[in-house]
C-alpha positions in Angstrom: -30.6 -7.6 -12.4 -30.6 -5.4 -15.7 -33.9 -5.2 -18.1 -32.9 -5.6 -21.2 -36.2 -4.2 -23.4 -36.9 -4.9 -27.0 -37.8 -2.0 -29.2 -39.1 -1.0 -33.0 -36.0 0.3 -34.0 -35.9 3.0 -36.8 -32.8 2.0 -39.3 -32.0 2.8 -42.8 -32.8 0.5 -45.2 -29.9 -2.1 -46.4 -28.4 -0.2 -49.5 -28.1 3.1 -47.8 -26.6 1.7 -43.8 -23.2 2.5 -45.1 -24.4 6.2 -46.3 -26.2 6.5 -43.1 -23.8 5.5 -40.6 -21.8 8.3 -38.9 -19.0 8.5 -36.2 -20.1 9.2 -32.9 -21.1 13.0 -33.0 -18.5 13.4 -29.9 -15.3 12.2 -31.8 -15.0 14.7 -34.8 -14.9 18.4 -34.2 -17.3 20.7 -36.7 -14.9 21.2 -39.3 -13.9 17.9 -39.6 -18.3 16.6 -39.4 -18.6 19.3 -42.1 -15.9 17.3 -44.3 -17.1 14.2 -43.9 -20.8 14.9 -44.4 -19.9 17.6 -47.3 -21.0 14.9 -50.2 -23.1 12.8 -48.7 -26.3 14.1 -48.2 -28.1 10.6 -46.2 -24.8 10.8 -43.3 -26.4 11.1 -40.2 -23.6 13.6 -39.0 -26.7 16.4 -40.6 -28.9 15.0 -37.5 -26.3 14.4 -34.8 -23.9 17.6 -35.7 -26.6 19.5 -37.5 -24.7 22.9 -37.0 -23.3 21.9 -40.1 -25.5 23.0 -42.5 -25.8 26.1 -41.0 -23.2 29.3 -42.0 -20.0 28.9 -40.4 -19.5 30.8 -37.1 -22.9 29.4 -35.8 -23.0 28.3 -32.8 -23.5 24.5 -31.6 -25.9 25.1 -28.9 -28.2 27.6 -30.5 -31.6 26.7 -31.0 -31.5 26.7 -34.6 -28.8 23.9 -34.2 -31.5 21.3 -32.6 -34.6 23.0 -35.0 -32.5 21.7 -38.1 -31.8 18.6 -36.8 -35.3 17.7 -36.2 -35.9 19.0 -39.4 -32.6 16.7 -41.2 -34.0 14.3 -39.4 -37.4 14.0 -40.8 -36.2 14.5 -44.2 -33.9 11.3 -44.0 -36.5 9.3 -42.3 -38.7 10.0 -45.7 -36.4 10.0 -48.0 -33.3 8.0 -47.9 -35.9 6.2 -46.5 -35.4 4.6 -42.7 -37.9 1.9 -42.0 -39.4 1.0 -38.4 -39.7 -2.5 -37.3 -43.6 -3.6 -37.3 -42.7 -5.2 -33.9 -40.5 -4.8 -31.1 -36.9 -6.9 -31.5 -33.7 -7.0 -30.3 -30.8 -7.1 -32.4 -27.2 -8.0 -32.7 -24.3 -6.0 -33.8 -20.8 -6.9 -35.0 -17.7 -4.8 -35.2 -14.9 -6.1 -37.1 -11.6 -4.7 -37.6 -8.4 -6.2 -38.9 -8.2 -9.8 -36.6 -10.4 -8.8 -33.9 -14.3 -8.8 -34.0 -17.1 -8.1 -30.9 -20.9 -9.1 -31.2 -23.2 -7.3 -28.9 -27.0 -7.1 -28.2 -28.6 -4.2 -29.3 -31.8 -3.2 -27.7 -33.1 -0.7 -24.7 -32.0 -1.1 -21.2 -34.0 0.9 -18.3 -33.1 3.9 -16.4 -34.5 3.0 -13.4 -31.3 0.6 -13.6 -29.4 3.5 -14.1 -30.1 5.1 -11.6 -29.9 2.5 -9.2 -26.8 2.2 -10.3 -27.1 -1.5 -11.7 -25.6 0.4 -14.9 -22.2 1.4 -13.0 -20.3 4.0 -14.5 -16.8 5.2 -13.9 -16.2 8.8 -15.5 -17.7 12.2 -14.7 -20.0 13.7 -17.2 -19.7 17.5 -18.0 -22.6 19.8 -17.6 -22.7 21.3 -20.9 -22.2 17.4 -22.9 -25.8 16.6 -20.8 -27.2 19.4 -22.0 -26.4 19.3 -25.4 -27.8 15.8 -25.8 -30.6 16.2 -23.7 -32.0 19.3 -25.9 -31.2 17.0 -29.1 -33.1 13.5 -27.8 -36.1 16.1 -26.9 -35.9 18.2 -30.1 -36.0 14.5 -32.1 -38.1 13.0 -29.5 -35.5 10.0 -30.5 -32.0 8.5 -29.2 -30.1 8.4 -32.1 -26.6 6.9 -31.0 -26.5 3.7 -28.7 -24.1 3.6 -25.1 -21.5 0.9 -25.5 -22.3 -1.0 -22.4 -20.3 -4.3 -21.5 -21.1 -7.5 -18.3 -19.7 -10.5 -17.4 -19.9 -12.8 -20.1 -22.7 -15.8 -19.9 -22.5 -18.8 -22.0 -26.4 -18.7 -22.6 -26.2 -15.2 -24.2 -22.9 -16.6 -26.4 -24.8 -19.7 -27.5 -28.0 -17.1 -28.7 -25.4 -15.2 -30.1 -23.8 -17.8 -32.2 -26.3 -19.7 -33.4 -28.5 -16.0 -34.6 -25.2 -14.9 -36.2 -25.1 -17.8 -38.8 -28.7 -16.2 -40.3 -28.4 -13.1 -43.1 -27.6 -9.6 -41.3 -30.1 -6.9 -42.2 -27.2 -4.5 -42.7 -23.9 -5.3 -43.4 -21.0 -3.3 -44.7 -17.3 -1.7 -44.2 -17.0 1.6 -42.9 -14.4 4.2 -44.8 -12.1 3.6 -41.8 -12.0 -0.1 -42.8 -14.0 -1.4 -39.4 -17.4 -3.8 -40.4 -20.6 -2.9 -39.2 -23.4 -6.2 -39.3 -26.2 -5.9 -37.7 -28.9 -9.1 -37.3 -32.8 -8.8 -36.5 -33.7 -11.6 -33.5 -36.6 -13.1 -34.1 -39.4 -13.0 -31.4 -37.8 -16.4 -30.3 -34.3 -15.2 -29.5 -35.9 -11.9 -28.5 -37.1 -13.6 -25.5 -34.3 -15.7 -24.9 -32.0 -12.5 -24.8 -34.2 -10.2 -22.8 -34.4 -13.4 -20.1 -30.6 -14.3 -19.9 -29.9 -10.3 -19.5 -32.5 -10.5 -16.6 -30.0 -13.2 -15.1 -27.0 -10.6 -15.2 -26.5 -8.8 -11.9 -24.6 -5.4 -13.2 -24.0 -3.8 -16.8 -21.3 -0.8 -16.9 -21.1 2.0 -19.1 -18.0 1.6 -21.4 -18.5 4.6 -23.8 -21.3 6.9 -23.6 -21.8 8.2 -20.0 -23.4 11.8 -21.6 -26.0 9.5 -23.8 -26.8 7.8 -20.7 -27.0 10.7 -18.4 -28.8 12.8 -21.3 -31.6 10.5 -21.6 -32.2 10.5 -18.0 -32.6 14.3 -18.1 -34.6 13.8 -20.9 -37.0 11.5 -19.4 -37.1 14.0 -16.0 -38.4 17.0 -19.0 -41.1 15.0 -20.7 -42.5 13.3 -17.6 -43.2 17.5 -16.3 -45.1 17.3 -19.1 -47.5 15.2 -18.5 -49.2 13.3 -15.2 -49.2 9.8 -17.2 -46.2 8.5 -16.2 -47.0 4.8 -17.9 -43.5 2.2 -16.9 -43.2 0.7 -20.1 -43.2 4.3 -21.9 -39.9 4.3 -24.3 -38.3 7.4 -22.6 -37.9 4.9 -19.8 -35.7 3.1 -21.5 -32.0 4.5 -23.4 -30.5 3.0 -26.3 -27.3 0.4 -25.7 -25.1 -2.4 -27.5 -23.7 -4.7 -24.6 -21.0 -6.4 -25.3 -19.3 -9.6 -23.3 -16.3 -8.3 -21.4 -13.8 -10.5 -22.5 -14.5 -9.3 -26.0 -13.7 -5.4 -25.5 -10.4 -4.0 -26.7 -9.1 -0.9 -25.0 -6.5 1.2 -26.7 -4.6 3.4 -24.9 -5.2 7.4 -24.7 -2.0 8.9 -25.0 -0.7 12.6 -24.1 1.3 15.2 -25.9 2.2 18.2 -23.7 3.1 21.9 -25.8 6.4 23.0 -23.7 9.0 21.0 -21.1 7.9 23.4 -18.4 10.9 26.0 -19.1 13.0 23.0 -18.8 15.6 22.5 -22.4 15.6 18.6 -23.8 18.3 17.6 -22.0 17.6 19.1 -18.4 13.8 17.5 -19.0 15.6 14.1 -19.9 17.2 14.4 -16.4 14.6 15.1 -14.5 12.5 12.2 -16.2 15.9 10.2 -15.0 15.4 11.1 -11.4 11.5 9.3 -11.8 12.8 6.1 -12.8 15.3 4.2 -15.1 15.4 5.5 -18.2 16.5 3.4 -21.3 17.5 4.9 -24.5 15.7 3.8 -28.2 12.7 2.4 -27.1 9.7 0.8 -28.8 6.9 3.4 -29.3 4.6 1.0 -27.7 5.4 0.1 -24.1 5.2 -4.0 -23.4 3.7 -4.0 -20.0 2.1 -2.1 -17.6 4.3 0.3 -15.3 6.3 1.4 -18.1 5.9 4.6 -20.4 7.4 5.3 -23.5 8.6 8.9 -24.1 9.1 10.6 -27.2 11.7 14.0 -27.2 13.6 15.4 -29.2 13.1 12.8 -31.9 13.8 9.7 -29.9 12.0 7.3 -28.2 13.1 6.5 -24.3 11.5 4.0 -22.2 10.9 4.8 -18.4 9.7 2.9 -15.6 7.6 4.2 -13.3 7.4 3.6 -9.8 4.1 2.4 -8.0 2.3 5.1 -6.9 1.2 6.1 -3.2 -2.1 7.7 -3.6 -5.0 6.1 -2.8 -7.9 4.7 -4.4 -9.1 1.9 -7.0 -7.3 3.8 -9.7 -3.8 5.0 -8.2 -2.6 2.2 -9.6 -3.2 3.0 -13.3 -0.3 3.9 -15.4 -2.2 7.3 -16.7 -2.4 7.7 -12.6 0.9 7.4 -12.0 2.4 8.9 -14.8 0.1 12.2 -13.4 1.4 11.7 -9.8 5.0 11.4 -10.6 5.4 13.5 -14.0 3.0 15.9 -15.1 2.2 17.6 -12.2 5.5 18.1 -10.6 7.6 18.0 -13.8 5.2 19.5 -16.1 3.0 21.8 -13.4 -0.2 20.2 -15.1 -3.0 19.5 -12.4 -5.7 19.3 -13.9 -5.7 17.4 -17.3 -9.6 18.2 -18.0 -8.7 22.5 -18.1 -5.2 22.4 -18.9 -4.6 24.1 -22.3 -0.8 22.6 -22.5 -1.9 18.5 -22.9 -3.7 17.7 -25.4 -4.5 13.4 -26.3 -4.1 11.4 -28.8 -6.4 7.8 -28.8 -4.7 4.6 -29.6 -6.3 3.8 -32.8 -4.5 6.9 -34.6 -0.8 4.7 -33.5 2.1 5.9 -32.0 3.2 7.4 -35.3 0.6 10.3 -34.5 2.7 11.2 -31.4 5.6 11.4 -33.2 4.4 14.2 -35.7 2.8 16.0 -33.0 6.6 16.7 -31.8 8.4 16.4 -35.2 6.5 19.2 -36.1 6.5 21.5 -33.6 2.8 20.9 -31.8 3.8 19.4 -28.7 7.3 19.2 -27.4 6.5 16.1 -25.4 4.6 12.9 -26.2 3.7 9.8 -23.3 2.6 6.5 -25.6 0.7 4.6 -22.3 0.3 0.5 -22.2 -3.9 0.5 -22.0 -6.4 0.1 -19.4 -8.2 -3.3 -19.1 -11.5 -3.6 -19.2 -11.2 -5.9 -15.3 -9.4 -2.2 -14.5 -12.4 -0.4 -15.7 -14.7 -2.8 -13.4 -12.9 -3.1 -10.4 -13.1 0.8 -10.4 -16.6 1.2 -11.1 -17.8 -1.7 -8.3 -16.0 0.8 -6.0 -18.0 3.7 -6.9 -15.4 5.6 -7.8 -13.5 7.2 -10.6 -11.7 6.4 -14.0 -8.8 9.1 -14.7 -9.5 11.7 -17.3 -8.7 10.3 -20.9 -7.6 7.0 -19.4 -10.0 4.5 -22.0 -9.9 4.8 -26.0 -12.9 1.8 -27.2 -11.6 0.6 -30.7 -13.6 0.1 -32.9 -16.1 2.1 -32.2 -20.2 2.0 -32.6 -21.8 4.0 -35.5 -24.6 6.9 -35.2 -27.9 6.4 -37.0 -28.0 2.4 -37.6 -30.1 1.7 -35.2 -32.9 4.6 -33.7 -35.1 4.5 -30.5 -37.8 6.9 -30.7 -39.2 8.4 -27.6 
């Protein structure tokens, strides 16, 4: 069963959350950190992306990168200021965009559930990401962006949930990008109530944030060779989360966009793609139902149907699965998505009209707009201890950096 632990989080105080929020340090490239954070001194992008206010050209991994965020850090703890709870809490945090709205509890869940697997995941993490991350939770001695976990709902969490949601947030605002952030402090009541109902559900899963995750087991491993006092309830035991009912989280799809046709001209590529599977002319940009793809070439849309696949595995069956199997690999000679210079992804929140440009423009000659995963797809998956496709899950909207701190 997963331990859900309270914690004294360390959070920015209410007029500055919106300053202080940030994007997850993993969705913006340097550049693009730099041009968000460039006026706004209190952004945590200066702690999470701290290579930033460093001279161009340095690079993100040195170890001036993690001895300025520690230093940002500090600076924005005194003076923007962020204040620490007096006593551990959990909390509750909404995202709301357009019609559709989540609430998940915010607190610290263990590693040893980690790595006994009671936190399932369902993508590979990448060497260098864990060791970025790790160095960073160390260098702050904190966890400074939470894993978006999600469970099998319970009606006694929903009922905590709604009636501690009718109380005044702590923080409440509307991000830039038009998603609402509102965060609630539990009192020690509800704290309890929470921390027991999460110890009555048998498996969490990782949604978004596998590197956080593995990073602050590797950074637990570091400081426990530090020292023989290995106490169970010490924080680094513990990593930072928001788990949300499954029946709440949306999953966009995380289209592709390939540079050339192979060698192949429009037309002869059209063919090809007509000897995969029917192929219907002026299609919608979005495909209605799983199995089909919509393709974008040469400035229109066709729809194409693709054939159930005959690999094996929980995941063959996934459109981003099949439309590897049957038409980037022997079509497009693209086997490995992760290395592949040629494919490049667009997530679902940036709309189909993003694909479109990609091609209009000259960037891509290609463009596959995917119906998305579902989250049951995501679960089935990891209870079978296996794999989720490269780029196969885009989480919108997404949790911000910096709202809510565990310090370890």
């Amino acid at each position: 069963m997963a331990i859900l632990r309270p914690f004294r989080a360390l959070r920015p105080v209410p007029p500055r959350a919106g300053d202080v929020a940030a994007v997850p340090y993993d969705v913006v490239s340097t550049e693009e950190a730099r041009s968000i954070a460039a006026r706004n001194p209190w952004s945590f992008l200066h702690v999470s992306r701290a290579e930033i206010d460093l001279p161009e050209g340095a690079g993100p991994y040195s170890s001036e990168v993690y001895r300025r965020a520690a230093e940002n850090f500090e600076r924005l703890t005194r003076e923007c200021p962020l204040i620490r709870e007096a006593e551990p809490s959990l909390y509750l945090y909404r995202l709301r965009m357009g019609d559709h709205q989540q609430t998940g509890v915010a607190g610290t869940f263990s590693l040893d559930d980690y790595d006994a697997d009671i936190v399932r995941k369902h993508e590979r993490t990448r060497r260098d990401k864990e060791d970025d991350r790790t160095r960073h939770m160390i260098a702050l001695r904190a966890q400074t962006g939470p894993v978006f976990l999600t469970y099998r709902g319970r009606s006694a969490i929903d009922e905590v949930v709604t009636r501690a949601t009718s109380a005044p947030p702590v923080n409440d605002f509307v991000a830039d990008d038009g998603v609402a952030h509102t965060i609630w402090l539990l009192d020690a009541a509800d704290t309890r109530r929470l921390a027991g109902e999460f110890g009555r559900v048998p498996l969490l899963y990782i949604a978004d944030g596998h590197h956080r995750a593995a990073s602050a087991s590797r950074a637990r491993a570091e400081l426990r060779s530090r020292t023989d006092h290995h106490a169970p309830d010490d924080a680094s035991n513990f990593f930072l989360g928001v788990a949300f009912p499954a029946g709440q989280v949306r999953i966009l799809p995380y289209n592709r966009t390939v540079k050339d046709l192979g060698g192949r001209s429009a037309d002869d590529f059209l063919a090809a793609l007509k000897k995969v599977g029917p192929v219907s002319e002026d299609a919608p940009p979005a495909p209605a139902e799983r199995g089909q793809v919509s393709v974008y070439l040469a400035g229109r849309w066709y729809g194409l149907r693709l054939s159930l696949g005959a690999g094996a595995g929980s995941a063959a069956p996934l459109d981003v699965s099949l439309l590897q199997e049957q038409i980037l690999q022997p079509l497009l000679g693209i086997g490995d998505v992760r290395t592949d210079p040629r494919i490049d992804f667009v997530g679902g929140g940036r709309g189909t009209r993003e694909l479109e440009k990609a091609v209009d423009e000259g960037r891509a000659a290609v463009a596959f707009s995917l119906f998305p995963v579902e989250v049951e797809d995501l679960i089935r998956i990891a209870d079978a201890g296996e794999i989720m496709p490269p780029k196969s899950t885009w989480f919108e909207p997404k949790l911000r950096d910096g709202l809510l701190v565990h310090e370890i």
